[in-house]
ZAMARGU-4260 file (C-alpha; in steps of 0.2 Angstrom, whole numbers, plus 5000, padded with zeros to 4 digits):
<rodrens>
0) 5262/5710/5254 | 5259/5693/5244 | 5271/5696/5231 | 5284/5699/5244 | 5279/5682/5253
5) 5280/5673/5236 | 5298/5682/5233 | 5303/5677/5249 | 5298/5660/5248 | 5305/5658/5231
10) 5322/5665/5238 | 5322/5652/5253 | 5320/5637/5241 | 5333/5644/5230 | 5345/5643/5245
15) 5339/5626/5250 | 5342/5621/5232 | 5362/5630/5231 | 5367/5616/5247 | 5370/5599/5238
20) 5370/5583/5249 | 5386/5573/5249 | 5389/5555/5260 | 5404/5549/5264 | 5410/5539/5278
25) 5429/5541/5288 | 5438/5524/5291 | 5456/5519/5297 | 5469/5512/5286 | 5461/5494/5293
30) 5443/5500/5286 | 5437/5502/5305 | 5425/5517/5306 | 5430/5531/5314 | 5414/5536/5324
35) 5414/5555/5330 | 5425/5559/5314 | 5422/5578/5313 | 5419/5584/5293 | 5420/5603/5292
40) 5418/5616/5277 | 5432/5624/5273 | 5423/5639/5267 | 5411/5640/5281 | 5419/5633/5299
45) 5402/5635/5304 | 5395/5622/5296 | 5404/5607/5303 | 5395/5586/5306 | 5401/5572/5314
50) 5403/5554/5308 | 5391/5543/5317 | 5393/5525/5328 | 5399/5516/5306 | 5412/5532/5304
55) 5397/5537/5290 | 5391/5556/5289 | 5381/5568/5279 | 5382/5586/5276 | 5375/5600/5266
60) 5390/5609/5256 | 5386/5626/5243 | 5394/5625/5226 | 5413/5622/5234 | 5412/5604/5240
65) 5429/5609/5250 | 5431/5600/5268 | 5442/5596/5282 | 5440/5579/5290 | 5448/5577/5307
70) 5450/5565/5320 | 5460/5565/5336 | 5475/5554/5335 | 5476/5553/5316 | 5482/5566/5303
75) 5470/5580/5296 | 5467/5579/5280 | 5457/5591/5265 | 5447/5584/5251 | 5434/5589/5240
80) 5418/5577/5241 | 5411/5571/5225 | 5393/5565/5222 | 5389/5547/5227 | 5398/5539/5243
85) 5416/5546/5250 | 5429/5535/5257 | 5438/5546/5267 | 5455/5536/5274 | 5463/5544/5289
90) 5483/5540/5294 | 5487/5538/5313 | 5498/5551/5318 | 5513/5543/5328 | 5522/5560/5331
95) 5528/5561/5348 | 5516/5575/5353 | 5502/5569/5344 | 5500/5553/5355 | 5482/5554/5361
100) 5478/5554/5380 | 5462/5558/5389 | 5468/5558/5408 | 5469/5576/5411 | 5453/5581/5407
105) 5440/5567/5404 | 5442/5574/5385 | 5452/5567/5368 | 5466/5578/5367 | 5484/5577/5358
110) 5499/5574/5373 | 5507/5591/5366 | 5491/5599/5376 | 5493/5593/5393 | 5504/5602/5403
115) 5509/5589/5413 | 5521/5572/5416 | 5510/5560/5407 | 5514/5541/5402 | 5502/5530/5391
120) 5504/5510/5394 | 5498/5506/5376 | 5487/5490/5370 | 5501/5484/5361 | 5513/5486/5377
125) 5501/5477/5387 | 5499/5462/5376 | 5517/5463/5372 | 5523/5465/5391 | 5511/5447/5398
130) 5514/5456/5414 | 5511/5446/5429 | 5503/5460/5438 | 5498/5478/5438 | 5516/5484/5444
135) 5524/5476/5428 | 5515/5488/5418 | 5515/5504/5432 | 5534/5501/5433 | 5536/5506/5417
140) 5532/5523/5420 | 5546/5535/5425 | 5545/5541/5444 | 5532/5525/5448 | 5537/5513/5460
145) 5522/5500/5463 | 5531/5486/5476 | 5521/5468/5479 | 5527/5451/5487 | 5524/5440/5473
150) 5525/5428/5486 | 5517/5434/5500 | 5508/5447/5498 | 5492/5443/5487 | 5492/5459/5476
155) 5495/5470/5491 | 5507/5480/5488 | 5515/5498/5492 | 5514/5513/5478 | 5527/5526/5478
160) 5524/5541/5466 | 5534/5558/5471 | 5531/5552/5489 | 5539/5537/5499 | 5533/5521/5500
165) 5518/5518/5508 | 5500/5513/5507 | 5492/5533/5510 | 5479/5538/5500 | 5490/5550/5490
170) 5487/5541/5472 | 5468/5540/5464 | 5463/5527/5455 | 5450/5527/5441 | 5442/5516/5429
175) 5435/5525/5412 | 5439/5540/5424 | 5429/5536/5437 | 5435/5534/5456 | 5434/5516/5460
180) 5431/5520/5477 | 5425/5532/5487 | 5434/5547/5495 | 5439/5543/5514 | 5439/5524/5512
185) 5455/5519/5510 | 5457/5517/5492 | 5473/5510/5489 | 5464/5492/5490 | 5457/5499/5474
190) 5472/5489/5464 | 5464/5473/5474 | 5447/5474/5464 | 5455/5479/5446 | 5453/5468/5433
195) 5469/5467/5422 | 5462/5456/5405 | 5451/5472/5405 | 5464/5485/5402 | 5463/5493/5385
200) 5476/5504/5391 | 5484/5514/5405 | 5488/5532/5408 | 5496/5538/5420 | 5498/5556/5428
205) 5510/5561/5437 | 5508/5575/5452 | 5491/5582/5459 | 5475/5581/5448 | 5465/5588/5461
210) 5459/5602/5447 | 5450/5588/5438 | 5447/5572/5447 | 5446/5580/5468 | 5456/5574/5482
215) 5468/5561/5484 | 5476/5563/5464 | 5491/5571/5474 | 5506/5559/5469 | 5497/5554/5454
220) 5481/5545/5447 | 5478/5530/5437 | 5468/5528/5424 | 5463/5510/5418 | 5454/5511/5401
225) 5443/5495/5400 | 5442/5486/5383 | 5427/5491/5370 | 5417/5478/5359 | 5427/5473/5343
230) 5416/5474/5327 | 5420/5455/5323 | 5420/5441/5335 | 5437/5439/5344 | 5442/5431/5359
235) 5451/5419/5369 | 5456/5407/5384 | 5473/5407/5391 | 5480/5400/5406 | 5497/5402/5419
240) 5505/5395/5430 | 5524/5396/5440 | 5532/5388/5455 | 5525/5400/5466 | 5509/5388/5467
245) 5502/5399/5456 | 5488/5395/5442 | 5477/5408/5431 | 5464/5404/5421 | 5455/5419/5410
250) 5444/5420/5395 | 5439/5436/5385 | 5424/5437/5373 | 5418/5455/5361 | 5406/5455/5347
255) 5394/5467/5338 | 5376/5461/5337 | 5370/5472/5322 | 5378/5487/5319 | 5373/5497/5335
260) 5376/5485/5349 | 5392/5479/5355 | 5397/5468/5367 | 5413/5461/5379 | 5416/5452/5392
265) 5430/5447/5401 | 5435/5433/5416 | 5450/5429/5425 | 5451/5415/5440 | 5468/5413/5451
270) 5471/5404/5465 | 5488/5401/5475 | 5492/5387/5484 | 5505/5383/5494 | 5519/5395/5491
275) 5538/5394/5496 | 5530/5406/5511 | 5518/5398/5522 | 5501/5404/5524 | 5501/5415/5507
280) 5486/5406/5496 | 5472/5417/5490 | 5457/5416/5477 | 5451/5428/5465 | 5439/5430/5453
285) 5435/5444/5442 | 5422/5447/5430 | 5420/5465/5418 | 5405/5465/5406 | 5404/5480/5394
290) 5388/5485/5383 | 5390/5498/5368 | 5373/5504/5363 | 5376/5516/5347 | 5357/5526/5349
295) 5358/5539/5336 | 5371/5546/5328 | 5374/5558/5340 | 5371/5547/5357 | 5381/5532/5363
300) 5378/5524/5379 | 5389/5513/5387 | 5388/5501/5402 | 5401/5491/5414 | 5398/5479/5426
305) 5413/5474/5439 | 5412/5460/5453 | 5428/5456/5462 | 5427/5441/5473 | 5445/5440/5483
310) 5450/5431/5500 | 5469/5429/5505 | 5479/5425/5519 | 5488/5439/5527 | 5509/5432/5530
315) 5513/5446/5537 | 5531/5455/5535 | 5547/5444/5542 | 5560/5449/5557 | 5577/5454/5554
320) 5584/5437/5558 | 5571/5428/5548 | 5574/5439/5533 | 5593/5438/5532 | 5593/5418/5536
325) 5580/5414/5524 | 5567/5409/5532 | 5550/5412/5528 | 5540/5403/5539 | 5527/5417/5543
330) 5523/5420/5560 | 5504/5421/5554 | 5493/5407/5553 | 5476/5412/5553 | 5476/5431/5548
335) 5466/5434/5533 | 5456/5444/5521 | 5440/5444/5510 | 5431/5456/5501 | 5416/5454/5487
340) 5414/5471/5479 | 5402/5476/5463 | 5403/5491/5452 | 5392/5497/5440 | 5395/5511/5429
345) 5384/5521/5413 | 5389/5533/5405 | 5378/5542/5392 | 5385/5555/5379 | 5378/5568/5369
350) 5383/5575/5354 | 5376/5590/5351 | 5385/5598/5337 | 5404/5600/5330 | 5407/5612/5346
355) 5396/5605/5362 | 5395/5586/5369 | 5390/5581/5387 | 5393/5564/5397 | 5384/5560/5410
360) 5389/5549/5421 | 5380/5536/5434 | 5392/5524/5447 | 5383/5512/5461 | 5396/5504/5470
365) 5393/5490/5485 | 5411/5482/5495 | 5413/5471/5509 | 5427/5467/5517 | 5432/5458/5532
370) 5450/5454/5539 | 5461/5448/5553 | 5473/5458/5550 | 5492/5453/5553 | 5498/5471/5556
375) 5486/5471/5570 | 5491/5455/5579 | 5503/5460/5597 | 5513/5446/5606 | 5513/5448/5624
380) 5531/5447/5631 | 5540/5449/5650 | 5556/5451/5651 | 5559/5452/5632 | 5551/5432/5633
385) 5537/5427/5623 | 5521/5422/5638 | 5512/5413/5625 | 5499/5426/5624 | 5493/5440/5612
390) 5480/5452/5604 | 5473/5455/5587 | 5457/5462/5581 | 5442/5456/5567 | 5437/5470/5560
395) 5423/5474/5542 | 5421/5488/5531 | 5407/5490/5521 | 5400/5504/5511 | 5388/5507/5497
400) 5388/5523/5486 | 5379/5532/5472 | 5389/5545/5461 | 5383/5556/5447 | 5394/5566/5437
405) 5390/5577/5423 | 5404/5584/5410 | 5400/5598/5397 | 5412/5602/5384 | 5412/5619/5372
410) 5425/5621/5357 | 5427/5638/5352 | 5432/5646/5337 | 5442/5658/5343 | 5460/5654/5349
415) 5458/5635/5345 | 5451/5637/5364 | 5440/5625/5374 | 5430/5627/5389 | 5425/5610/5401
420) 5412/5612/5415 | 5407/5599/5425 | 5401/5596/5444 | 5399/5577/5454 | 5392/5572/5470
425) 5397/5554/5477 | 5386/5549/5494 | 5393/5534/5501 | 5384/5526/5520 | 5399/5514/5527
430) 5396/5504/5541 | 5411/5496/5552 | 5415/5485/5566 | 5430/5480/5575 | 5432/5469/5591
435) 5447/5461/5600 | 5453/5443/5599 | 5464/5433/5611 | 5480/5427/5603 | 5488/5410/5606
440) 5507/5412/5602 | 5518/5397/5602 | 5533/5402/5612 | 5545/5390/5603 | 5541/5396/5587
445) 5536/5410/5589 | 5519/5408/5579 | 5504/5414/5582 | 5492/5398/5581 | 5475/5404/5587
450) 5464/5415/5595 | 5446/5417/5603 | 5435/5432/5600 | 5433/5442/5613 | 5412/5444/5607
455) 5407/5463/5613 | 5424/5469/5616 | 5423/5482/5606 | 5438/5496/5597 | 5424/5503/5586
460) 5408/5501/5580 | 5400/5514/5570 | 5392/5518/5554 | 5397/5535/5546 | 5391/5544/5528
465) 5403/5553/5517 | 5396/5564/5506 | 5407/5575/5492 | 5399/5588/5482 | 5411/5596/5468
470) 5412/5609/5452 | 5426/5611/5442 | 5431/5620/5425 | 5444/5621/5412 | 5448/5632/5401
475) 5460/5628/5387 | 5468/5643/5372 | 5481/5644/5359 | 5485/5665/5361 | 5499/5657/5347
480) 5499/5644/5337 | 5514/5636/5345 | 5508/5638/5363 | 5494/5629/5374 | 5489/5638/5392
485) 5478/5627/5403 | 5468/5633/5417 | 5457/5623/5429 | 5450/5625/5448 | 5439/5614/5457
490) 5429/5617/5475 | 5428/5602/5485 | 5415/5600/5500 | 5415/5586/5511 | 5402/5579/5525
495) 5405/5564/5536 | 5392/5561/5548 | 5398/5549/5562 | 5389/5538/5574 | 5395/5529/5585
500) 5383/5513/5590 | 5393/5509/5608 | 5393/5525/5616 | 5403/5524/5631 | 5409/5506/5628
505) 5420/5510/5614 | 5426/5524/5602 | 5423/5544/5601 | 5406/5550/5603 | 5394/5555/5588
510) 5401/5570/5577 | 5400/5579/5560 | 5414/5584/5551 | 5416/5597/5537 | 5431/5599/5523
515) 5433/5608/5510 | 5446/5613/5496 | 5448/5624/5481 | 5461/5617/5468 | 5470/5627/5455
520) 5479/5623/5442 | 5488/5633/5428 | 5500/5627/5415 | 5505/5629/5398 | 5516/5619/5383
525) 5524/5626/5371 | 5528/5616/5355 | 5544/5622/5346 | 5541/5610/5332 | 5530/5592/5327
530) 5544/5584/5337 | 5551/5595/5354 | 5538/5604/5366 | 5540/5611/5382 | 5527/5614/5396
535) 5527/5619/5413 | 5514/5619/5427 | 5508/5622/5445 | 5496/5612/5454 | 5486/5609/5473
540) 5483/5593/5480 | 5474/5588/5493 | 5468/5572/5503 | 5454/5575/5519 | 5457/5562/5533
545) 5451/5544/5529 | 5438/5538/5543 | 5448/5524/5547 | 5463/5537/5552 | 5449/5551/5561
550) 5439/5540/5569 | 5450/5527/5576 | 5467/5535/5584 | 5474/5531/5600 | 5476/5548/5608
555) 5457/5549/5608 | 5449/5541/5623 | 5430/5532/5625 | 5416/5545/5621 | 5429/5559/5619
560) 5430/5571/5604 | 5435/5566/5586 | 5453/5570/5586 | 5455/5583/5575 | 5466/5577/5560
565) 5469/5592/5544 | 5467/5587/5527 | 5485/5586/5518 | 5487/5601/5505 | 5501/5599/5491
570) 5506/5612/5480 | 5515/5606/5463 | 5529/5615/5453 | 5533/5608/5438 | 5543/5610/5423
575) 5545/5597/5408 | 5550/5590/5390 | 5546/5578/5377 | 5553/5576/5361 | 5557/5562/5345
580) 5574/5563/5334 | 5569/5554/5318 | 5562/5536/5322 | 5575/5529/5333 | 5576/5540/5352
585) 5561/5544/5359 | 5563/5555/5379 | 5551/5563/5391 | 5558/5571/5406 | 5550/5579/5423
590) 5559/5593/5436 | 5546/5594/5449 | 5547/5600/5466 | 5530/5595/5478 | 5526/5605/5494
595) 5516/5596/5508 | 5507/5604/5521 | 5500/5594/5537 | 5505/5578/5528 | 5497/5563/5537
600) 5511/5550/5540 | 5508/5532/5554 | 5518/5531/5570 | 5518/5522/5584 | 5513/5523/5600
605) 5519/5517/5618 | 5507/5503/5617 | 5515/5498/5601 | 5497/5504/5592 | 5496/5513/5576
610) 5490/5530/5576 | 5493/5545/5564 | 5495/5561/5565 | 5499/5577/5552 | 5518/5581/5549
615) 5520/5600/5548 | 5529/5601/5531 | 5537/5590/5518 | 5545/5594/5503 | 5549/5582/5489
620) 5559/5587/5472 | 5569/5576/5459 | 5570/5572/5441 | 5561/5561/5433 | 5566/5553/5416
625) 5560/5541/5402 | 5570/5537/5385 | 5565/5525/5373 | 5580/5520/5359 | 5577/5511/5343
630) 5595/5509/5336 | 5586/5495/5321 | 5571/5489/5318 | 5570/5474/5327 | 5579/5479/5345
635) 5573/5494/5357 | 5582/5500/5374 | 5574/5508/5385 | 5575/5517/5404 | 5563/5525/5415
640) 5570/5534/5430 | 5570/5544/5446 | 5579/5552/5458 | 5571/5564/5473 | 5571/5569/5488
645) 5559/5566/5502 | 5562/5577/5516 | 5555/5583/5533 | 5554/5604/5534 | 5545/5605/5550
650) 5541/5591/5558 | 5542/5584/5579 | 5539/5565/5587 | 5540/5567/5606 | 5548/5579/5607
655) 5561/5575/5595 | 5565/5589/5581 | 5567/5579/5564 | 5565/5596/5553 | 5576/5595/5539
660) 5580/5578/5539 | 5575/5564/5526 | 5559/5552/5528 | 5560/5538/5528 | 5557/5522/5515
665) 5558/5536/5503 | 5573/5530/5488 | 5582/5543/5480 | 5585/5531/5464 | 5571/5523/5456
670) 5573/5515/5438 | 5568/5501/5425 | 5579/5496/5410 | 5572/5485/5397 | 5579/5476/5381
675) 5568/5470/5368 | 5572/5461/5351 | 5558/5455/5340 | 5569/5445/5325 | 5560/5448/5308
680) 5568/5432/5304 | 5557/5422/5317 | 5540/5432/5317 | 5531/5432/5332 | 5544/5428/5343
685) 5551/5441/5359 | 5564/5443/5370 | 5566/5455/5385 | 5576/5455/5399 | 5570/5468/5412
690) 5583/5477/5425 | 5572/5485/5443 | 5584/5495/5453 | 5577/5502/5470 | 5591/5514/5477
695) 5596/5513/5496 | 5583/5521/5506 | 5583/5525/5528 | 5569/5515/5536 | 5568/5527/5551
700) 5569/5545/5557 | 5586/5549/5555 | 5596/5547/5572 | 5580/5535/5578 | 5591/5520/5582
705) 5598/5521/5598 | 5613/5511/5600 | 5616/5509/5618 | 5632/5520/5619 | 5623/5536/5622
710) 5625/5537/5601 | 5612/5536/5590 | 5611/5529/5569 | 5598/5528/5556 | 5592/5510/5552
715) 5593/5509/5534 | 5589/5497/5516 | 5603/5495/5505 | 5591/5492/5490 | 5592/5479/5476
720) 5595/5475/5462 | 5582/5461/5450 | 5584/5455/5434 | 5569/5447/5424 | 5568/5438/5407
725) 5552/5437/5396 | 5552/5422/5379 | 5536/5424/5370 | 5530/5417/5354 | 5514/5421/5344
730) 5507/5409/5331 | 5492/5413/5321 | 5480/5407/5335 | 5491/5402/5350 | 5504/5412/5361
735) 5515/5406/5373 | 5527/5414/5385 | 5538/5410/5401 | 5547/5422/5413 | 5560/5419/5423
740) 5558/5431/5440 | 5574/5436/5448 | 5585/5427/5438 | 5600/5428/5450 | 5592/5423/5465
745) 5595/5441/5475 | 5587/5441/5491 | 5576/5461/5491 | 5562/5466/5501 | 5545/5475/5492
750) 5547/5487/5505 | 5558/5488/5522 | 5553/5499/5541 | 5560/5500/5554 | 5552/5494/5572
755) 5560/5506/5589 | 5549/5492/5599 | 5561/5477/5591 | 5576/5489/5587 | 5576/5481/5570
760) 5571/5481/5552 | 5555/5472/5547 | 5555/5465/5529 | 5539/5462/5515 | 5548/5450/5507
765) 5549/5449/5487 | 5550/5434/5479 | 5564/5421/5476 | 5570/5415/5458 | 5555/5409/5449
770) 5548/5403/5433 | 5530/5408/5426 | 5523/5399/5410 | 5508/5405/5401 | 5500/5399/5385
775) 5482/5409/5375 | 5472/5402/5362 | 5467/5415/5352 | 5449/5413/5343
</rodrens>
């Protein structure tokens, strides 16, 4: 028994001895380190590392030193390793299907494995763009329509993604992939505590990703990807400014400390003052700090810190009359809002080998916001004459929340295939009061110059909890090389719990309300070659009620039951390409068609109040289309369109049938044309000039209007057409840039509806011819 013990012993240290150790480290052609690098054995697949935080690695190889290196993103290549250190040089890939997205999964993958209408907004087209705001870089995304008053709105704005123009909750938005607000709280003010000189880049997905992210990623989700610490200081201060009265000042800092730590921050400060439309001015100031903390070679950590500190006046949209005669003297002089809102985010990941890594994820976020709002504000009239009297409303929204999300992933050998397991659970208290406010309205004017809160008159007061429990998987295979299926599902649960804290002086009484979804998605591409793929896919959607729409509705009276509003459902067909000929055309185009059930659309009601209610059906289908052109080096053309349909299938408003009929501030024709030329013979300088097109859209239910004659019309938007110009030059340390805004002077709203109480069109103006100037100093 001994001598076997000894022989086995001796044949265990023989083994040990056979494995050699060889070090290397994996870099880009820049000499950055490629950290999470995987360095596999190409005799044994098994036996697989992973480069650490410095791109470096070590792995035990038997007598053939063989190895594939492999990062996502860059070209695989084979080498043998030698003894002593390995410099292993890895290519980016810039194949068409080999651009690298993480959007539909939370995961690295190649865009040739998504099977889906997906658009990257890269780092150099942010920088190269100097866009103004968000919707400059959105809109350069076929099928995406993100509309704003540069004038008058304050970054509000209206989002259209395979839907119509609206401010629903049908579009998610995320930071690092994580919901920027909770579910049920109105999100689209998520754009209004975004912090631009953050964004690394952009990705956009188009139709529902319920599957991954939950509800309200029905039109599409937007994924803004914050900046990471830069292994050498860089930085720098810039500054705007354009005859909109508006200035800019921001500043961006990243640095390593050692070789572990890693830090960024970056700041931005505007203010607008007074504007060609009265009472527009607003402040911001944003601040996103991000640590790095490399732990071990297999753990990272990272932390983000956000706070948003914004206030604006609220203009308001202008009459018919005022529109077409040009004058924008808003009606609003005292209608407002503010909101302070914090977000903090860590995530930690875990590598735990070649094949499994998990994230998980902690998110606090706290937002206040209070408002007089403008939309809310009622002139009292007799006879069709102003009396000189009105009502409004002061209302606050405030919530805190505290999310955890945990994301495993397992490669497989078999099949190239994948499994991601996940589950989250977001519980978010909100608290919200409104009460009414005697308005003083100017009857030669026509202004509304003040008002007196009416203290203890109550519309609601209540406080409410929202909590959303979820699990999800996907599962990803190649049965053939050439082919990718894809299939996910998510369960949803929700529980709002309602109070209300003026029982029987205001709102409905105390209830608890319960949703849930299950959300399926299959698809799959197929890649005929490094250059054309083909994928097709279906998906479900689905948004619950926000609890500013269930808890507040007009057709519910004091201490009565919570109206009962349905969650919207949407199911997804889609069918799509991409593809690359040579270096010089690049196109990416989408069929979809997008099925809604008990779509939540606003109405009015005799009073003249917004309510909402659930459509029957909807049905929205088009094409959606980007091409990028390179006929020489120096010049590119591009287009990103749309056309669609947005249509009522069943659907009745007093009594009125409007099934089969179109919705309304729903274009058919969307598209944005751009021409840039970048001279080799002046390096550093750019030119563009920008073409928006929004296509005539109907701004009522069709046969609404009601003329007079015993006929009835459909009020309508022509759409416009505006033409932008971008000069930029970048010197070694400085850039400098100016646009010119609607060069010919069109007169276009951001969005146009129709009011049956006025029998006319109300307009969010867009902006005038203008000029913006900016200059950066780089460090």
């Amino acid at each position: 028994m001994k001598n076997i013990l000894v022989l086995a012993a001796l044949f265990a240290s023989l083994c040990v001895y056979a494995q050699n150790k060889y070090n290397g480290k994996v870099v880009d052609v820049n000499n950055q380190p490629l950290a999470q690098a995987t360095i596999q054995s190409q005799i044994n697949l098994q036996n697989a590392v992973v480069a650490d935080s410095n791109g470096e690695f070590s792995i035990f190889l038997e007598e053939d030193a063989s190895v594939i290196i492999k990062f996502i993103g860059y070209k695989t290549v084979s080498k043998t390793l030698l003894r002593g250190n390995n410099i292993i040089v890895l290519v980016y890939d810039d194949e068409a299907l080999d651009e690298v997205v993480i959007s539909a999964s939370r995961e690295t993958q190649k865009r040739k494995e998504v099977p889906a209408s997906i658009s990257v907004i890269s780092s150099k087209d942010i920088t190269e763009t100097k866009a103004l705001g968000i919707d400059q870089l959105v809109n350069d995304v076929p099928g995406v329509l993100m509309s704003t008053s540069r004038v008058a709105s304050n970054e509000q704005h209206f989002m259209s993604v395979r839907s119509p123009i609206s401010t629903k909750s049908l579009f998610l938005y995320v930071e690092d992939g994580l919901p920027i607000r909770p579910t049920a709280v109105f999100n689209h003010n998520a754009l209004l505590e975004m912090n631009d000189v953050a964004f690394d880049r952009l990705e956009v997905l188009k139709g529902p990703a319920s599957s991954i992210y939950g509800s309200e990623a029905v039109g599409g989700s937007f994924n803004f990807i914050t900046k990471n610490p830069t292994r050498d200081f860089t930085g720098y201060a810039g500054f705007q400014i354009n005859d909109m009265g508006l200035t800019r000042y921001e500043m961006e800092l990243s640095k390593y400390a050692g070789e572990h730590v890693g830090f960024y921050i970056g700041v931005q400060s505007v203010q607008r003052k007074d504007g060609p439309v009265q009472y527009s001015d607003y402040e911001k100031f944003v601040l996103t700090f991000k640590n790095v903390n490399h732990i071990s070679p297999t753990v990272n950590w990272t932390n983000v810190f956000d706070i948003i500190d914004y206030r604006s006046d609220m203009t308001g949209s202008l009459s018919e009359s005022d529109y077409s005669g040009g004058n924008y003297e808003s009606d609003q002089t005292f209608t407002k809002r503010a909101a302070f809102s914090f977000r903090f985010r860590s995530t930690l990941d875990k590598i735990w080998n070649a094949k499994n890594k998990t994230a998980f994820n902690f998110v606090f976020r706290k937002n206040d916001m209070g408002q007089t709002p403008s939309y809310r504000i009622r002139q009292f009239r007799n006879s069709g004459q102003l009396t000189g009297f009105g009502r409004g409303e002061i209302n606050e929204n405030s919530f805190s929340s505290v999310v955890g999300l945990v994301q495993h992933k397992i490669n497989f050998d078999f099949a190239n295939s994948a499994l991601i397991i996940g589950s989250s659970l977001d519980y978010s208290p909100q608290d919200y009061v409104a009460e009414t406010i005697a308005v003083t309205v100017d009857t030669a004017t026509g202004q509304n110059i003040g008002y007196t809160l009416n203290a203890g008159d109550f519309i609601l007061n209540y406080d409410a909890s929202i909590l959303n429990y979820a699990g999800y998987f996907q599962y990803e295979i190649n049965p053939i090389k050439k082919l990718k299926v894809t299939a996910s599902l998510r369960y949803d649960g929700f529980e709002y719990d309602y109070n209300n804290l003026v029982d029987g002086i205001a709102g409905p009484k105390d209830s608890k309300n319960s949703y849930n979804n299950v959300s399926p998605k299959f698809g799959a591409n197929y890649n005929l070659s490094e250059k054309l793929g083909l994928y097709a896919n279906y998906s479900n959607g689905f948004t619950p009620p926000q609890t500013s729409t269930l808890y507040r509705n007009s057709f519910v009276g004091v201490g009565g039951d919570v109206f009962d509003l349905k969650p919207s459902s949407y199911d997804n067909f889609e069918l799509g390409t991409y593809f690359r000929l040579s270096n010089t055309l690049k196109a990416d185009v989408a069929l979809y068609l997008l099925e809604g059930k008990n779509t939540l659309i606003t109405l009015r009601d005799a009073n003249d109040e917004f309510f909402n209610a659930n459509a029957g059906k909807t049905r929205s289908y088009g094409i959606e289309y980007g091409i990028k052109y390179n006929p020489i080096d120096e010049l590119t053309i591009s287009h990103n369109g749309s056309f669609a349909k947005h249509r009522y299938v069943d659907f009745f408003d007093r009594g009125v049938d409007y099934s089969n009929t179109d919705r309304e501030t729903a274009p058919k024709l969307l598209g944005t044309s751009k021409i840039t030329y970048k001279p080799h013979a002046v390096k550093g300088l750019l030119l563009n000039v920008t073409h928006e097109l929004v296509g005539k859209y109907n701004t009522s239910f069709v046969g609404q209007v009601d003329n007079g004659d015993g006929t009835f019309s459909t009020a309508v938007y022509d759409g416009h057409n505006v033409f932008n110009a971008l000069v930029s030059y970048n010197m070694k340390h400085f850039e400098v840039w100016a646009h010119a805004l609607n060069i010919f002077d069109e007169l276009y709203a951001a969005r146009a509806s129709y009011n049956r109480f006025r029998g006319e069109n109300s307009y969010t103006f867009g902006n005038p011819r203008a000029f913006h100037f900016g200059v950066k100093y780089k460090f």
